[in-house]
C-alpha positions in Angstrom: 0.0 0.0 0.0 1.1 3.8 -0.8 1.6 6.2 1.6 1.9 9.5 1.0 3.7 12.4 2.6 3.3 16.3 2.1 6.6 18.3 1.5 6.5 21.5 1.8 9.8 24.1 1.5 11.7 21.1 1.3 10.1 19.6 4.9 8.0 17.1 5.9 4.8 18.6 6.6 2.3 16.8 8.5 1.1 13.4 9.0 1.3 10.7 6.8 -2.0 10.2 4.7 -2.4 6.4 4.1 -5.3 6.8 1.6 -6.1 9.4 -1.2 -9.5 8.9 -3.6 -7.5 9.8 -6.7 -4.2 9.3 -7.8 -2.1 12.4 -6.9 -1.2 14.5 -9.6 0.6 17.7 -10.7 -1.4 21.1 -11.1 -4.3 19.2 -8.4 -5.0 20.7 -5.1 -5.4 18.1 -2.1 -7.6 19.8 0.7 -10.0 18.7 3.5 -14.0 19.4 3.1 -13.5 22.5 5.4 -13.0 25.5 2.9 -11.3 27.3 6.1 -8.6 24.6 6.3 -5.2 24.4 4.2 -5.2 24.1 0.1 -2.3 22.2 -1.3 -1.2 22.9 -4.6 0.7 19.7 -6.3 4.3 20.8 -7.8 6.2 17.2 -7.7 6.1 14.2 -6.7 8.8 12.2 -6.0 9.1 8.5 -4.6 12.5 6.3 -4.4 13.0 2.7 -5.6 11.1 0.1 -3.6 9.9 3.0 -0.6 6.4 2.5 0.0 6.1 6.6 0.4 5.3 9.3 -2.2 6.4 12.4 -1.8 4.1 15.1 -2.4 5.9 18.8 -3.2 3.2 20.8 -2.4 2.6 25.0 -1.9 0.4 26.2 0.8 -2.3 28.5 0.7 -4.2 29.2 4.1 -7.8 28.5 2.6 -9.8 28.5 -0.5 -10.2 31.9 -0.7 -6.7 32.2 -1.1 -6.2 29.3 -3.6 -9.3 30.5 -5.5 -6.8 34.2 -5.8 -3.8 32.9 -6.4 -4.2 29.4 -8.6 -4.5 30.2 -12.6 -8.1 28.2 -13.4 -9.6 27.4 -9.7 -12.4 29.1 -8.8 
């Protein structure tokens, strides 16, 4: 099984999310139902030979209001 971790500014941001209802890809944002929670804008993703983890590059915006401002084609 995959696991999937959230980089962000080179970091490990966050816990590790075990499942995901798509396959991660990048341009997507990943984000909880809560519009006043975190967006998380896709920019790489990485994984090594034989890890079970995927890294997920991400950018952070603080909500959807902000994604919706500052992401070319989400609204």
């Amino acid at each position: 099984m995959v696991k999937y971790t959230l980089v962000l500014n080179g970091r490990h941001n966050g816990p590790t999310i075990n499942f995901l209802p798509i396959e991660p890809q990048v341009g997507q944002l990943l984000h909880t139902a809560d519009p006043k929670s975190p967006y998380y804008l896709i920019e790489c993703i990485t994984q090594s030979i034989d890890d079970e983890f995927v890294e997920l590059h991400v950018k952070k915006f603080e909500n959807k209001l902000s994604a919706v401002n500052r992401v070319n084609g989400f609204y």
